[in-house]
C-alpha positions as CSV (number, residue, x, y, z in Angstrom):
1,X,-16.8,-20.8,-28.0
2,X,-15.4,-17.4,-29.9
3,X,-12.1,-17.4,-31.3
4,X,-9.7,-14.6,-31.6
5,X,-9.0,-13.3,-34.9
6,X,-6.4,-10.6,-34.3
7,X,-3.4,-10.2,-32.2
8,X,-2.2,-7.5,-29.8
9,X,-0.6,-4.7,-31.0
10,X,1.9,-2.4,-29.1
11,X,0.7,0.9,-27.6
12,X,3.8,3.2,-27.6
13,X,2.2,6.0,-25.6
14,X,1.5,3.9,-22.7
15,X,4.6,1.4,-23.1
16,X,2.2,-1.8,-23.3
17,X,0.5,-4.4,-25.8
18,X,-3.4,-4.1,-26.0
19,X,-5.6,-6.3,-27.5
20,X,-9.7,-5.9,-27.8
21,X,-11.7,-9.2,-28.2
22,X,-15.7,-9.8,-28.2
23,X,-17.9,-12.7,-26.3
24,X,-21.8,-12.6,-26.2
25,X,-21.8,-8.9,-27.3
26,X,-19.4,-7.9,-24.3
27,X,-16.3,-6.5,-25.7
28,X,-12.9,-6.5,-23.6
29,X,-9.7,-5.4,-23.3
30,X,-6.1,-7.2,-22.3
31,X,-2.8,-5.8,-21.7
32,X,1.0,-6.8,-21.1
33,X,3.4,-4.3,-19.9
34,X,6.2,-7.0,-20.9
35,X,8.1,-5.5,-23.7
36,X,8.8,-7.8,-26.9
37,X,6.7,-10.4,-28.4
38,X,6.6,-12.4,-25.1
39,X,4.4,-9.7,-23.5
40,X,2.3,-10.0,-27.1
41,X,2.2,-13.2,-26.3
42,X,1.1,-13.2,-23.0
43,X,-2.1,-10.4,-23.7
44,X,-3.2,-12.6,-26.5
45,X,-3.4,-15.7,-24.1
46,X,-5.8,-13.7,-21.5
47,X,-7.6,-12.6,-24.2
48,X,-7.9,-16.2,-25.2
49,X,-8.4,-17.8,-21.5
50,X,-11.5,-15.1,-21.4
51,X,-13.0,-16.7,-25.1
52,X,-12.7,-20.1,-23.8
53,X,-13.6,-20.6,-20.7
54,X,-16.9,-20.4,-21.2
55,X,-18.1,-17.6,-19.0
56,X,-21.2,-15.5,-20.4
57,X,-22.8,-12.6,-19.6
58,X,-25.3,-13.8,-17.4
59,X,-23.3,-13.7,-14.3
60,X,-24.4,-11.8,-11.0
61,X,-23.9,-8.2,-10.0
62,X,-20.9,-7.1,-8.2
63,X,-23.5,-6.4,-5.0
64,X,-24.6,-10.2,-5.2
65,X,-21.0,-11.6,-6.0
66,X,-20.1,-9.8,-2.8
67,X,-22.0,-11.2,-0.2
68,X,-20.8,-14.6,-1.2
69,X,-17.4,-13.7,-1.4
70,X,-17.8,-11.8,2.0
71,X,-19.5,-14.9,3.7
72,X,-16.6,-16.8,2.7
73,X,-14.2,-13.9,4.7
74,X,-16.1,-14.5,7.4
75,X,-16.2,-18.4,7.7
76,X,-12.2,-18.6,7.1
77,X,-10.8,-14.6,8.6
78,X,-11.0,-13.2,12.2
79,X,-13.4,-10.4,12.8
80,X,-11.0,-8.1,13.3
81,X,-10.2,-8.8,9.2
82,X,-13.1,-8.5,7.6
83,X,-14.7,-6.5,9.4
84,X,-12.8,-3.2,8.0
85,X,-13.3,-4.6,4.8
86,X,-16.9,-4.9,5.0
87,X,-16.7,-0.7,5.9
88,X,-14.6,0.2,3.0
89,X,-17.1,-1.9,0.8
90,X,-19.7,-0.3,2.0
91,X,-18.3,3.1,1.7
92,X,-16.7,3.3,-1.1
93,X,-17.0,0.2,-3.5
94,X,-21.0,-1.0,-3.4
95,X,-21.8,2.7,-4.2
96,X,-20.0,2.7,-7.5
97,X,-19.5,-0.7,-8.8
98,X,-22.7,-2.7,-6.9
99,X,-25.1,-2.7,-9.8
100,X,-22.3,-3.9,-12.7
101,X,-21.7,-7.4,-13.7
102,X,-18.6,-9.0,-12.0
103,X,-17.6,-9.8,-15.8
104,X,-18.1,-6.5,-17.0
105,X,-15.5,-5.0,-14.7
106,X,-12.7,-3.0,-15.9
107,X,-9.1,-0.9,-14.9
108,X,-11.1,1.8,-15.2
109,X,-13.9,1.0,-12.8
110,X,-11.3,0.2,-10.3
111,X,-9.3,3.6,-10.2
112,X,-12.6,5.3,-10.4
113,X,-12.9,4.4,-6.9
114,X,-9.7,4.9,-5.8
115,X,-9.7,8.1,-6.7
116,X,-12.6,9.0,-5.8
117,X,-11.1,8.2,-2.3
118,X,-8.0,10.0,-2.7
119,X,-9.8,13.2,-3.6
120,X,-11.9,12.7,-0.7
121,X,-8.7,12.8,1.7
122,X,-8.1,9.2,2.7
123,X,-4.5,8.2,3.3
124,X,-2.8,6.6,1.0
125,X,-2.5,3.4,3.7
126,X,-6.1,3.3,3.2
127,X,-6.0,3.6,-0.8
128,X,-3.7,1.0,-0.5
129,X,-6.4,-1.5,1.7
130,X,-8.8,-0.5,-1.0
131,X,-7.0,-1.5,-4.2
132,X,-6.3,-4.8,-2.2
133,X,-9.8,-5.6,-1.4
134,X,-10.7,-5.1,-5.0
135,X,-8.1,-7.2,-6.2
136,X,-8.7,-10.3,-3.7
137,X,-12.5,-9.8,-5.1
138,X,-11.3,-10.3,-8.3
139,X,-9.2,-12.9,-7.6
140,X,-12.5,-14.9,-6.1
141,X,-14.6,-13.9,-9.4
142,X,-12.0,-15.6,-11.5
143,X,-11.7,-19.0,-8.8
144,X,-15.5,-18.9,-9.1
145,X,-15.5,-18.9,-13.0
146,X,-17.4,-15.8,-12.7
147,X,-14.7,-13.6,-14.4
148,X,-11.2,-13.7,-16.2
149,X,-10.7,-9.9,-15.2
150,X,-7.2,-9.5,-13.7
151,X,-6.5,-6.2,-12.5
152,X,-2.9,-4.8,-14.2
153,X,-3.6,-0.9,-13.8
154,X,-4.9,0.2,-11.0
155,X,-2.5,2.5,-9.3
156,X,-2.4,4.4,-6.0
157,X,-2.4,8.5,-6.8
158,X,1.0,9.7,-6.2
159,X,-0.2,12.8,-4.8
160,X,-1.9,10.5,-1.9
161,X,-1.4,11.8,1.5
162,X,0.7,9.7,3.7
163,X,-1.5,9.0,7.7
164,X,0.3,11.9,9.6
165,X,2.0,10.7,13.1
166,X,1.1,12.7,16.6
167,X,3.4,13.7,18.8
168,X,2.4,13.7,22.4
169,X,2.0,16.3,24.1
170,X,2.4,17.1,27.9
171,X,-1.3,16.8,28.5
172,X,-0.9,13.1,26.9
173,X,1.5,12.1,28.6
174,X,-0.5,12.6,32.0
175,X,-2.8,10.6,30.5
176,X,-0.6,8.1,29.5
177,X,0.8,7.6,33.0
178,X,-2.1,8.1,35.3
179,X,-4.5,6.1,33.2
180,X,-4.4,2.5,32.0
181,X,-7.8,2.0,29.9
182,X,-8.6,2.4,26.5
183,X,-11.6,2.6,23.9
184,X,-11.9,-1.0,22.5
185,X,-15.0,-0.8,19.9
186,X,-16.6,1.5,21.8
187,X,-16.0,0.2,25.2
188,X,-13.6,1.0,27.7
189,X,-11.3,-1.9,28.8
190,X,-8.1,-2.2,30.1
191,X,-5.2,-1.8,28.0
192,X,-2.9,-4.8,28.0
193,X,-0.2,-2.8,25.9
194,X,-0.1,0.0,28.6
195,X,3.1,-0.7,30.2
196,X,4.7,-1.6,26.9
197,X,3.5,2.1,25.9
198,X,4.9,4.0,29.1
199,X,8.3,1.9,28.3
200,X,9.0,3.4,24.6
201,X,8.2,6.7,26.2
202,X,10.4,6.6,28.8
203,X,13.5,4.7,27.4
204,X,12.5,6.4,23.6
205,X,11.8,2.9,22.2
206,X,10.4,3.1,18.7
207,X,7.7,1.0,18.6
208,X,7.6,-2.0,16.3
209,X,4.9,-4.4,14.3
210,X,1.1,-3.9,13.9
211,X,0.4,-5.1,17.6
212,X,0.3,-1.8,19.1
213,X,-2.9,0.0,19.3
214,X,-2.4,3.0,22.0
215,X,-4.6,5.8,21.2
216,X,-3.1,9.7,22.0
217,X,-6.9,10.5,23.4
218,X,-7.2,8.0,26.6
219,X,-10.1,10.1,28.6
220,X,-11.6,8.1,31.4
């Protein structure tokens, strides 16, 4: 077991203590935000949590760590849960992190891929589903012993576009009232919501909650 032989010290430019400790030739960084000698305090305890608990370098890649940490999405989440996650992953995490060590991880790796996103256009809704899956992965790394890495900086870019609303149009509206099917996955079923849909319209109802799912295109 390695033991820590210096103490955080205070980084004025970035308003935060800092403190850089070595294991098994893998050297890492811990932060506070918390000003005072409680937030020195508190970096030097992660830093010491990561020397003592024993975890080494031999641990899997982020690509392997996944699948296990997916499987268990899948055994205790609906479909409909982790199956967007799955996408993003496979979009835009595997790509950039899959071939690291889920101990070697850092702040840094994580906002590479967010804004790597952002830059690409993606709302900042979806930015914000990103930084969450990373951070539940993380959270099931450090459960598993696999890793003490707790995210502190990763940060949505505040230039990130807010997901634009639509404003129907007299050509959806027809739709809206003459048809009462929707695209479901690919398939075309009937739309439970419909008449919940033509009743904000008419009365100018906002809607309200994640249950509704109308779509402005509704083609036959």
């Amino acid at each position: 077991m390695s033991k820590r032989t210096n103490t955080a010290v205070w980084e004025e430019k970035y308003q935060r203590w800092r403190i850089a400790v070595q294991k098994d030739g893998v050297r890492k960084y811990f932060y506070s935000s918390t000003p005072g000698r409680t937030g020195q305090r508190e970096a030097n305890r992660k830093a010491d949590a990561w020397l003592e608990d024993g975890i080494g370098v031999k641990v899997g890649r982020v690509e392997d760590v996944y699948k296990l940490w997916l499987e268990g999405l899948k055994q205790t989440t609906s479909e409909g849960n982790w199956e967007p996650i799955e996408s993003r992953w496979r979009v835009w995490v595997l790509p950039a992190i899959g071939k690291k060590r889920a101990n070697a991880l850092t702040d840094a790796d994580l906002q590479a891929i967010i804004n790597k996103a952002a830059a690409a256009g993606r709302s900042r809704k979806t930015l914000q589903l990103i930084a969450g899956d990373l951070r539940s992965f993380c959270k099931y790394c450090r459960k598993s012993k696999l890793s003490a890495f707790l995210p502190e900086d990763v940060q949505i870019p505040a230039g990130a576009r807010y997901k634009g609303k639509s404003v129907l149009q007299p050509a959806d509206l027809v739709k809206l009232f003459s048809i009462d099917t929707t695209l479901y996955r690919g398939k075309r079923v009937h739309d439970d919501f419909i008449h919940a849909y033509r009743f904000q319209v008419l009365t100018g109802l906002r809607p309200g909650g994640s249950s509704s799912r109308m779509e402005i295109s509704r083609s036959p």
